[in-house]
PyMOL Python script that loads the backbone (N, CA, C, O; Angstrom):
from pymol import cmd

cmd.read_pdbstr("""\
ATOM      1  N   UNK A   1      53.305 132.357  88.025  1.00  0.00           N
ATOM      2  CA  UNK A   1      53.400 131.174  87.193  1.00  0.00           C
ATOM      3  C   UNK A   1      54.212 130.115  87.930  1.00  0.00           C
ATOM      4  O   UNK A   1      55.381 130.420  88.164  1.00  0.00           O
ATOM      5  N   UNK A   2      53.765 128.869  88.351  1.00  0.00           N
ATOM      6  CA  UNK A   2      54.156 127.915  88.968  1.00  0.00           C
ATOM      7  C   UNK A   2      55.525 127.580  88.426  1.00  0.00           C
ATOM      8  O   UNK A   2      55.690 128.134  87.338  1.00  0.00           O
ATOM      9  N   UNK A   3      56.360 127.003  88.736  1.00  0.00           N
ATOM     10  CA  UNK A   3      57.716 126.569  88.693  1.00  0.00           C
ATOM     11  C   UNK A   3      58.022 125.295  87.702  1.00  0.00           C
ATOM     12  O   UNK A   3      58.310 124.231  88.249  1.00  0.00           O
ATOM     13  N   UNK A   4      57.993 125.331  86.855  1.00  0.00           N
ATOM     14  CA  UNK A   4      57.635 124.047  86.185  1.00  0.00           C
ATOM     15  C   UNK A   4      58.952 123.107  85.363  1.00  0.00           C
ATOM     16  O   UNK A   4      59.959 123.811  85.298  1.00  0.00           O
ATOM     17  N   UNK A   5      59.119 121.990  84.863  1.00  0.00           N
ATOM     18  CA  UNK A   5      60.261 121.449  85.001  1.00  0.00           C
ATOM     19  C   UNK A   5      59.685 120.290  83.868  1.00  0.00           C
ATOM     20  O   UNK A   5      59.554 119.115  84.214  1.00  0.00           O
ATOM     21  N   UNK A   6      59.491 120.561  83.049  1.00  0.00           N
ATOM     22  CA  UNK A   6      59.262 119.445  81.621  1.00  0.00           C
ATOM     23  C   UNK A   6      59.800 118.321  81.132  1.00  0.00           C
ATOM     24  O   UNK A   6      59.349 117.366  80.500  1.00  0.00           O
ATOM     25  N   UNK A   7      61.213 118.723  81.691  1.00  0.00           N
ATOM     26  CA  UNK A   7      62.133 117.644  81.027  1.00  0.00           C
ATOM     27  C   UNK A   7      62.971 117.199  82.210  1.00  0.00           C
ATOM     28  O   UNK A   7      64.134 116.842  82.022  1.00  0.00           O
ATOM     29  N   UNK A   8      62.365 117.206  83.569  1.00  0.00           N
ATOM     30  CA  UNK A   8      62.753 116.247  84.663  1.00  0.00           C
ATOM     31  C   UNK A   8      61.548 115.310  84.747  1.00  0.00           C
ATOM     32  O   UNK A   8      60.325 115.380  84.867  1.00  0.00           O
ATOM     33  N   UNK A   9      62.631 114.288  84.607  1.00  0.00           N
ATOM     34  CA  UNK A   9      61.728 112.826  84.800  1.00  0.00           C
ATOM     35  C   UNK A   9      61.140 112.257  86.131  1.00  0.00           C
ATOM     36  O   UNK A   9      60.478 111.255  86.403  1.00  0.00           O
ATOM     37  N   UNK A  10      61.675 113.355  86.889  1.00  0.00           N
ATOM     38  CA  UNK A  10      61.748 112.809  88.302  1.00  0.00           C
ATOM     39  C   UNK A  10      61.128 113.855  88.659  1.00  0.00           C
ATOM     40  O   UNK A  10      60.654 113.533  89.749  1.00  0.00           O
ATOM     41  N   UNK A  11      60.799 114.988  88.430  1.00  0.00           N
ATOM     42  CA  UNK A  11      59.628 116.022  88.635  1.00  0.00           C
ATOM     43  C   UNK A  11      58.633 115.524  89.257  1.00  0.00           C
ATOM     44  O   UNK A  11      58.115 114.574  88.669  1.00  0.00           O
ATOM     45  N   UNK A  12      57.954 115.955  90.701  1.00  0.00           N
ATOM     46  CA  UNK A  12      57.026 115.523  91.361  1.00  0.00           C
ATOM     47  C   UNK A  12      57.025 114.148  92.081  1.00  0.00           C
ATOM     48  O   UNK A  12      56.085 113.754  92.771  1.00  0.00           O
ATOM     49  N   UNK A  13      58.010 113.552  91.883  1.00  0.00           N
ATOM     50  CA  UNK A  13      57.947 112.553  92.490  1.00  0.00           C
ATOM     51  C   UNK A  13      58.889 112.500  93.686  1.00  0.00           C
ATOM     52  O   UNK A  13      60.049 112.903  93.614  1.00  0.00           O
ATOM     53  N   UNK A  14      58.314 111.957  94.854  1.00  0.00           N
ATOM     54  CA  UNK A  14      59.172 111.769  96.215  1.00  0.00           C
ATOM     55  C   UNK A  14      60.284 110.864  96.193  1.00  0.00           C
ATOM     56  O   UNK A  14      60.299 109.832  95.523  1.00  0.00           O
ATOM     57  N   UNK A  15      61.124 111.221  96.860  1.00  0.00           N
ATOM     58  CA  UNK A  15      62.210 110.040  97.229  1.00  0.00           C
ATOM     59  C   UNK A  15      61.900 108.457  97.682  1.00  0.00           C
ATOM     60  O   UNK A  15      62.516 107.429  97.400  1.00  0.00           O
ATOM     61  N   UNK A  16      60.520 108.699  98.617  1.00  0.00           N
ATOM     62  CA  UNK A  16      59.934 107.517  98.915  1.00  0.00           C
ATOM     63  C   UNK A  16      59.440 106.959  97.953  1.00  0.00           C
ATOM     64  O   UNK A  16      59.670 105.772  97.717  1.00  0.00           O
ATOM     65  N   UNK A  17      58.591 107.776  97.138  1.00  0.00           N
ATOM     66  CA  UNK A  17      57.711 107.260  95.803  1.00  0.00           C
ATOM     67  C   UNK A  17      58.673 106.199  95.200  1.00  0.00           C
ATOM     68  O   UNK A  17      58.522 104.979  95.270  1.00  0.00           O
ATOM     69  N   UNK A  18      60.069 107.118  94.369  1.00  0.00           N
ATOM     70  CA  UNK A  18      61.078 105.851  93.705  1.00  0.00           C
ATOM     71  C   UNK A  18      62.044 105.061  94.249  1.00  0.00           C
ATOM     72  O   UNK A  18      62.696 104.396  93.445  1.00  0.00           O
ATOM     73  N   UNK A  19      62.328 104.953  95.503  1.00  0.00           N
ATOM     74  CA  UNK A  19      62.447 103.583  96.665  1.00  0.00           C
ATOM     75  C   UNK A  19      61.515 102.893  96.533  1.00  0.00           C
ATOM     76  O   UNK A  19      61.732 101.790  96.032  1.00  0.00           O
ATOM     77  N   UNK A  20      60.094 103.247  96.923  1.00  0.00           N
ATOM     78  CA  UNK A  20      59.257 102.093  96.693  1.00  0.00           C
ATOM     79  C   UNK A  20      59.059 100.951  95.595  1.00  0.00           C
ATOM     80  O   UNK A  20      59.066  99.721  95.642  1.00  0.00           O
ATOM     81  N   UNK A  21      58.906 101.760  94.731  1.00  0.00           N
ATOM     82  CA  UNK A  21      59.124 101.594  93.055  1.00  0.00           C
ATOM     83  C   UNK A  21      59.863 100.543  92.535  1.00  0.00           C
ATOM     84  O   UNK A  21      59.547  99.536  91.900  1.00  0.00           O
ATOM     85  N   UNK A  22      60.982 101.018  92.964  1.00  0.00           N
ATOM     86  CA  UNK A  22      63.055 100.298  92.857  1.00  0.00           C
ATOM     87  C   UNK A  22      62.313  98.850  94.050  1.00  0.00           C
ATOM     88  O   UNK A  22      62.509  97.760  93.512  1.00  0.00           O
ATOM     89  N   UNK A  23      61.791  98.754  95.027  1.00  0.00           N
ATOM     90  CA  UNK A  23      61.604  98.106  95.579  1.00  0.00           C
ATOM     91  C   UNK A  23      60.917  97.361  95.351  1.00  0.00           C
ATOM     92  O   UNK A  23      61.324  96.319  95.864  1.00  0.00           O
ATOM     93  N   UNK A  24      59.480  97.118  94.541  1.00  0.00           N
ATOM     94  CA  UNK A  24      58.450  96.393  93.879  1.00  0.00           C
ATOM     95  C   UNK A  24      58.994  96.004  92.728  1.00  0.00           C
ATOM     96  O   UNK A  24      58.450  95.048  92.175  1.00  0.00           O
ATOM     97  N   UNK A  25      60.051  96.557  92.148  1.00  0.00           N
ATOM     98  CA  UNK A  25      60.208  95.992  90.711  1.00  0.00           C
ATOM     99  C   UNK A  25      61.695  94.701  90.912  1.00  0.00           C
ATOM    100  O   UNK A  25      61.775  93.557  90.464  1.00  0.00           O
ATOM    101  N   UNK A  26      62.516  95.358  91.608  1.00  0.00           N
ATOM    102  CA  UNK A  26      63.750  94.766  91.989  1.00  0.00           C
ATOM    103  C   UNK A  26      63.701  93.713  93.138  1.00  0.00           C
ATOM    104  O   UNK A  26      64.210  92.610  92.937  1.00  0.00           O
ATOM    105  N   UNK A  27      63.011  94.052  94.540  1.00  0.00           N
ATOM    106  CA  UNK A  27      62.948  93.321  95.358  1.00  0.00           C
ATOM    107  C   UNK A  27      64.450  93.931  96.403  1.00  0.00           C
ATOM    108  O   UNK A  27      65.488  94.042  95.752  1.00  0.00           O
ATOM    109  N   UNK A  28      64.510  94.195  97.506  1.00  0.00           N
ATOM    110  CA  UNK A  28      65.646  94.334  98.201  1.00  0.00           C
ATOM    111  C   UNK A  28      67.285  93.753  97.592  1.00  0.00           C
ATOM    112  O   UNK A  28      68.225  94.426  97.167  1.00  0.00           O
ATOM    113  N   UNK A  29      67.187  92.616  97.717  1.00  0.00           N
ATOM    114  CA  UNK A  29      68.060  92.395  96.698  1.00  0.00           C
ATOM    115  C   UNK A  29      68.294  92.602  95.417  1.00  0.00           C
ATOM    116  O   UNK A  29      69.286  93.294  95.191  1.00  0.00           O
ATOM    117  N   UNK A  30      67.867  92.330  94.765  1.00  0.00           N
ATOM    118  CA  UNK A  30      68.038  93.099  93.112  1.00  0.00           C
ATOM    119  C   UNK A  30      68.457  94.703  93.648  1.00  0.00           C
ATOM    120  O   UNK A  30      69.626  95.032  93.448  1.00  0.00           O
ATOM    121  N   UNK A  31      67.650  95.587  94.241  1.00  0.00           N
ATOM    122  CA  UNK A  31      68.105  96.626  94.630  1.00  0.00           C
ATOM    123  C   UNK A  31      69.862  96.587  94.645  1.00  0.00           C
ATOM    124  O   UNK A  31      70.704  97.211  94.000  1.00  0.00           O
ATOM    125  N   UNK A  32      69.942  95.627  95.617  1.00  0.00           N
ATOM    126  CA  UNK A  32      71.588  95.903  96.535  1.00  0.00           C
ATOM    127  C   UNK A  32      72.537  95.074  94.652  1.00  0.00           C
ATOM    128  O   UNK A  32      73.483  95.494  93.986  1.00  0.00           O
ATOM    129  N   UNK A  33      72.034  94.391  94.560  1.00  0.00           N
ATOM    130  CA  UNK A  33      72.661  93.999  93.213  1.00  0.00           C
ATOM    131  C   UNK A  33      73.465  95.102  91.822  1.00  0.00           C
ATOM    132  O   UNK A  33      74.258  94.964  90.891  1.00  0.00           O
ATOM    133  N   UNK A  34      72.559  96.282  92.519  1.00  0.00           N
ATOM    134  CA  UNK A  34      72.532  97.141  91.192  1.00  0.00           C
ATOM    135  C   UNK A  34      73.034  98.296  91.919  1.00  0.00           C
ATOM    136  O   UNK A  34      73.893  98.970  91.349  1.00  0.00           O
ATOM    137  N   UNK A  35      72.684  98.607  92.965  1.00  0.00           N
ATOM    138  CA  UNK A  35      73.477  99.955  94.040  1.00  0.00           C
ATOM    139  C   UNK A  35      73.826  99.112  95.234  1.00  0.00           C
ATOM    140  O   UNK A  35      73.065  98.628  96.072  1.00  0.00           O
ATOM    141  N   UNK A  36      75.450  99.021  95.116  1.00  0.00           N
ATOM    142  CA  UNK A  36      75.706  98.411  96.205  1.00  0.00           C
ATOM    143  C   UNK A  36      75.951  99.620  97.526  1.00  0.00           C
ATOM    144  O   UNK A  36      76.918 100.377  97.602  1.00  0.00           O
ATOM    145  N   UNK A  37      74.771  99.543  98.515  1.00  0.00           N
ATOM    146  CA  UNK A  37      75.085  99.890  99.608  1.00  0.00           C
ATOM    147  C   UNK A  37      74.184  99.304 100.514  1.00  0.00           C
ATOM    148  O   UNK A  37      73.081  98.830 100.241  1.00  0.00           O
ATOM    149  N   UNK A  38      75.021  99.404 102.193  1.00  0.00           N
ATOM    150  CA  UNK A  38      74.599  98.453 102.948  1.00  0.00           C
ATOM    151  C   UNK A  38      73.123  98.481 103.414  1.00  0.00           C
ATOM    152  O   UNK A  38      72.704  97.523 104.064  1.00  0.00           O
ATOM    153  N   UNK A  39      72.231  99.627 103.091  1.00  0.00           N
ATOM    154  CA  UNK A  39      70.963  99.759 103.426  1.00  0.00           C
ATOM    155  C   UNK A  39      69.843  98.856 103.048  1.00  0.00           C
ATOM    156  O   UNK A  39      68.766  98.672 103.614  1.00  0.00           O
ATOM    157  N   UNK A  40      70.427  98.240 101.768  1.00  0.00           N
ATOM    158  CA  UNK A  40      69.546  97.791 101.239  1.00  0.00           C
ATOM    159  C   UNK A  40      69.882  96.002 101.255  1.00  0.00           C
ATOM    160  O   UNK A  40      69.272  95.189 100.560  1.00  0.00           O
ATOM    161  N   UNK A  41      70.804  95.730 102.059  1.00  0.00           N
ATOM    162  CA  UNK A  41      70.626  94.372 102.596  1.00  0.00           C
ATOM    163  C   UNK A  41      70.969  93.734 104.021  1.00  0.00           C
ATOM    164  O   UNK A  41      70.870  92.550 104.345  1.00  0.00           O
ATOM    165  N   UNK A  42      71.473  95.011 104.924  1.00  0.00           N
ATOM    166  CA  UNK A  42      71.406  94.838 106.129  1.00  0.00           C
ATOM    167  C   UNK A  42      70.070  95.156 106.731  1.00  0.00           C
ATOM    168  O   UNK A  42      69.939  96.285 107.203  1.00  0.00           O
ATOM    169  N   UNK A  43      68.937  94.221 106.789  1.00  0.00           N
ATOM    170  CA  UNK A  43      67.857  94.605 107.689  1.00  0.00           C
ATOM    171  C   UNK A  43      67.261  96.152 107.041  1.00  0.00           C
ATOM    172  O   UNK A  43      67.165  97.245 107.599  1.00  0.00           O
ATOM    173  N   UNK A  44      66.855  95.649 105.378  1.00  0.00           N
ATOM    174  CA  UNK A  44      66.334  97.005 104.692  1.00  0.00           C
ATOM    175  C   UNK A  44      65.057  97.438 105.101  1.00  0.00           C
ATOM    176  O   UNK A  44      64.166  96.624 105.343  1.00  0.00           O
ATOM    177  N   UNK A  45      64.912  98.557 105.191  1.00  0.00           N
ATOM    178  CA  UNK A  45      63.268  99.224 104.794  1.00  0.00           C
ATOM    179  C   UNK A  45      63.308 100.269 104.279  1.00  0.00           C
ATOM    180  O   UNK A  45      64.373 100.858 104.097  1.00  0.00           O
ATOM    181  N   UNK A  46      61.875 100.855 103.842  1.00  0.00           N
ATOM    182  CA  UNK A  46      61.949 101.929 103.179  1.00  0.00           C
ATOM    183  C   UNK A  46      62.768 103.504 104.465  1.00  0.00           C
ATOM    184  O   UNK A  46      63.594 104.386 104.233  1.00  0.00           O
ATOM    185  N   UNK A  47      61.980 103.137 105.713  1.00  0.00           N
ATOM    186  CA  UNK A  47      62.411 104.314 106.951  1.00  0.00           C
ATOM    187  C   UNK A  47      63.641 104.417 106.553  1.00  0.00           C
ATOM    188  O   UNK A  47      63.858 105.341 105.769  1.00  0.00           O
ATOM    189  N   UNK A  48      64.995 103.392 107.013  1.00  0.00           N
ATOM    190  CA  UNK A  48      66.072 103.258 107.140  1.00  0.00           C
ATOM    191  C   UNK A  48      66.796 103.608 105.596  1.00  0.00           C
ATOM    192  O   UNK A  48      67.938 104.018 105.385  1.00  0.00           O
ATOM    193  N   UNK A  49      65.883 103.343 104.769  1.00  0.00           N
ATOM    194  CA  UNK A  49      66.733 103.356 103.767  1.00  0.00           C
ATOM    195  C   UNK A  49      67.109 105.412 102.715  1.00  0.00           C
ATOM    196  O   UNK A  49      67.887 106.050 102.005  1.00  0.00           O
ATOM    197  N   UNK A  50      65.818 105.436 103.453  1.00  0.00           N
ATOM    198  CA  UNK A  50      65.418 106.954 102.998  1.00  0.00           C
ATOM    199  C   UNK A  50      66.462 107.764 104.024  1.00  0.00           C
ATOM    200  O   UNK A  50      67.286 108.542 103.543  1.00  0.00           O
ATOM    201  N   UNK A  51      66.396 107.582 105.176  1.00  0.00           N
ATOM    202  CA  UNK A  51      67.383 108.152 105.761  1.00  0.00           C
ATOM    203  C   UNK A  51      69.155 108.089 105.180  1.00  0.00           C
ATOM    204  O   UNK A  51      69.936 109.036 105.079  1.00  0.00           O
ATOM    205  N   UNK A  52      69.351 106.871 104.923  1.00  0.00           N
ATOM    206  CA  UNK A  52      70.304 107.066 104.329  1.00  0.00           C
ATOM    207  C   UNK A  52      70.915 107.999 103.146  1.00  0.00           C
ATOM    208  O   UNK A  52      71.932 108.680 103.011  1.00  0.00           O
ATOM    209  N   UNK A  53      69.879 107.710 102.431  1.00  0.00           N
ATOM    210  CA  UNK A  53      69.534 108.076 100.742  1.00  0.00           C
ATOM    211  C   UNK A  53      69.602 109.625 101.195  1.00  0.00           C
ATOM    212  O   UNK A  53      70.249 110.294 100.390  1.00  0.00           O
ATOM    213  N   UNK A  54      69.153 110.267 102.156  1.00  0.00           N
ATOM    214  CA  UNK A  54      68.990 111.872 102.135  1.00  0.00           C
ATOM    215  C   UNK A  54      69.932 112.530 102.733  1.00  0.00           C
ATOM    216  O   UNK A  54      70.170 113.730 102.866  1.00  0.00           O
ATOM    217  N   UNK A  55      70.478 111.487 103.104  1.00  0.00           N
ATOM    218  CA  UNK A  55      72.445 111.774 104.062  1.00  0.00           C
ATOM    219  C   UNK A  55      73.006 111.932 102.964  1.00  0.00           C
ATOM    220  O   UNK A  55      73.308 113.081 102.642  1.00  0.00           O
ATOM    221  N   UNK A  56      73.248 111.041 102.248  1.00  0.00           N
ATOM    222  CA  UNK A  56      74.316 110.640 101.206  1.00  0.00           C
ATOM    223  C   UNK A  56      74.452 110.773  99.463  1.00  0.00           C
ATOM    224  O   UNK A  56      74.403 109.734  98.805  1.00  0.00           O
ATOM    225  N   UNK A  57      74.611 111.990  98.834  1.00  0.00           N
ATOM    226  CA  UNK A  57      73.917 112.311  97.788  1.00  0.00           C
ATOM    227  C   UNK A  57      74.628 111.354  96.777  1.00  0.00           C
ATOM    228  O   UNK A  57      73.892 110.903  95.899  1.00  0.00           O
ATOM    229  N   UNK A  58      75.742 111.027  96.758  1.00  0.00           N
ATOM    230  CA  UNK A  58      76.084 109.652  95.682  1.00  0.00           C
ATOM    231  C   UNK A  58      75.152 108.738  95.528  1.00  0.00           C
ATOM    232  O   UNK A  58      74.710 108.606  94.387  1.00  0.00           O
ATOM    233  N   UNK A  59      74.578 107.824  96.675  1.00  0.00           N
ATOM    234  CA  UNK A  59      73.992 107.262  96.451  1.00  0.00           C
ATOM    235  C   UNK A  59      72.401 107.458  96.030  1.00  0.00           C
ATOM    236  O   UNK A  59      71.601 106.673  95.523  1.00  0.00           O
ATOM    237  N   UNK A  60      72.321 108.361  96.308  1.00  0.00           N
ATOM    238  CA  UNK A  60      70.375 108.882  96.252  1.00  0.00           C
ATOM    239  C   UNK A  60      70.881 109.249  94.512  1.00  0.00           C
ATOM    240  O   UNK A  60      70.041 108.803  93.731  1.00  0.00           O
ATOM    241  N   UNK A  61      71.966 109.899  93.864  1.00  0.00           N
ATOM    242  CA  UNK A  61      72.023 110.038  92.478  1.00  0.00           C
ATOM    243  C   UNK A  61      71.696 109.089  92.016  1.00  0.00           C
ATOM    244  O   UNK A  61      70.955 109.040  91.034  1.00  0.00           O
ATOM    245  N   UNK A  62      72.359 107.695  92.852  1.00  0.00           N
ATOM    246  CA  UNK A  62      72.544 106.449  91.698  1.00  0.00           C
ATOM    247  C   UNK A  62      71.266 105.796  91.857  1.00  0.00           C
ATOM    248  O   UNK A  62      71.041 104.902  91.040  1.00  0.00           O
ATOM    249  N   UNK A  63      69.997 106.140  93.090  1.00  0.00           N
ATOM    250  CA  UNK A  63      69.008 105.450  92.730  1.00  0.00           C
ATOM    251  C   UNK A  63      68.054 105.997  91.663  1.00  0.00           C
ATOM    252  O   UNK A  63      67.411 105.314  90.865  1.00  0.00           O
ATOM    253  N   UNK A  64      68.057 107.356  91.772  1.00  0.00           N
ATOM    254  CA  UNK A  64      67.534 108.337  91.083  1.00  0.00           C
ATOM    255  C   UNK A  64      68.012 107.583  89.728  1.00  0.00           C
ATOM    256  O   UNK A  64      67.050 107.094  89.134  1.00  0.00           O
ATOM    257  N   UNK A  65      69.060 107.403  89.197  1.00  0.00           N
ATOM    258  CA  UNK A  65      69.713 107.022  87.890  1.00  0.00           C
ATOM    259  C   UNK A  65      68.651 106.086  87.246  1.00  0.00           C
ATOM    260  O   UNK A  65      68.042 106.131  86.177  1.00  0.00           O
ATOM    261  N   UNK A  66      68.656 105.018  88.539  1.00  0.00           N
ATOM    262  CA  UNK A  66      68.575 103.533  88.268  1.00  0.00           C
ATOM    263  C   UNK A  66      66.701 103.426  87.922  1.00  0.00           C
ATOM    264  O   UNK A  66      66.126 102.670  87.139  1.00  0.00           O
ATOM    265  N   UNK A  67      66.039 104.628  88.962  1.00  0.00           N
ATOM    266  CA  UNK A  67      64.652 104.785  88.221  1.00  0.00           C
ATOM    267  C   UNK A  67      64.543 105.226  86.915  1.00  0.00           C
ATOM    268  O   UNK A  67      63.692 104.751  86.163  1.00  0.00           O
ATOM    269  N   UNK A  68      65.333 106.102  86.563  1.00  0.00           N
ATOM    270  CA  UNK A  68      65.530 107.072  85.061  1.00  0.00           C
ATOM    271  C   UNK A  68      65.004 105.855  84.297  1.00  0.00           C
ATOM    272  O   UNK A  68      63.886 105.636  83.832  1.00  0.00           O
ATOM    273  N   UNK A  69      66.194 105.080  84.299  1.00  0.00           N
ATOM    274  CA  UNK A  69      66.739 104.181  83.302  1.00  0.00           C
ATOM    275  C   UNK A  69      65.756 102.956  83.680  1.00  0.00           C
ATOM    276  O   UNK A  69      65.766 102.101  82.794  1.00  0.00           O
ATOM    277  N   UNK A  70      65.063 102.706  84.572  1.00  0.00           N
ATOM    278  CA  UNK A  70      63.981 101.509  84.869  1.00  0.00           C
ATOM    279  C   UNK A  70      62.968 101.849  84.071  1.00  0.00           C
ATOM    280  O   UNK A  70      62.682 100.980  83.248  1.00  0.00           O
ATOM    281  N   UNK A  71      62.295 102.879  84.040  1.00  0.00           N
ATOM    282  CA  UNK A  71      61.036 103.628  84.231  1.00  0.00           C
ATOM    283  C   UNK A  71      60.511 104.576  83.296  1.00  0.00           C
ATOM    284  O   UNK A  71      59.333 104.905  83.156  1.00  0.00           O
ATOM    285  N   UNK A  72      61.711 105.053  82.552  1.00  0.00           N
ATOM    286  CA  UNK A  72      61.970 105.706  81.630  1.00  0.00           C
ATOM    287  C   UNK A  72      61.789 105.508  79.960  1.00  0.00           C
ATOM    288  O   UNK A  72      62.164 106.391  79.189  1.00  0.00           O
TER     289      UNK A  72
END
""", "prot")
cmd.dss("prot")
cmd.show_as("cartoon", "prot")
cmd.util.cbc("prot")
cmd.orient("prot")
């Protein structure tokens, strides 16, 4: 029986998937407006920014948060 997870909102979805997301709805800035870190207005992209995000679990929480609560 597959592994299944009902009441994660974030179930199945990639890290890239809700960067992108945060990124089409917010725009780079709006991003950095709402999670301040430097990825997302020093010379952002999704490459650079995912790398960060998978270093640093504070911040990958707070984007994760910020889709919850966008998207949700």
């Amino acid at each position: 029986m597959p592994n299944e997870q009902p009441n994660n909102p974030l179930h199945g979805l990639t890290l890239e998937k809700i960067l992108t997301q945060l990124v089409d709805q917010y725009g780079w800035d709006g991003l950095h407006e709402r999670i301040r870190v430097n990825c997302f207005v020093n010379d952002p992209s999704i490459k650079s920014s995912l790398k960060f995000l998978r270093k640093t679990q504070w911040a990958r929480d707070k984007v994760e948060a910020l889709y919850i609560k966008t998207f949700s």
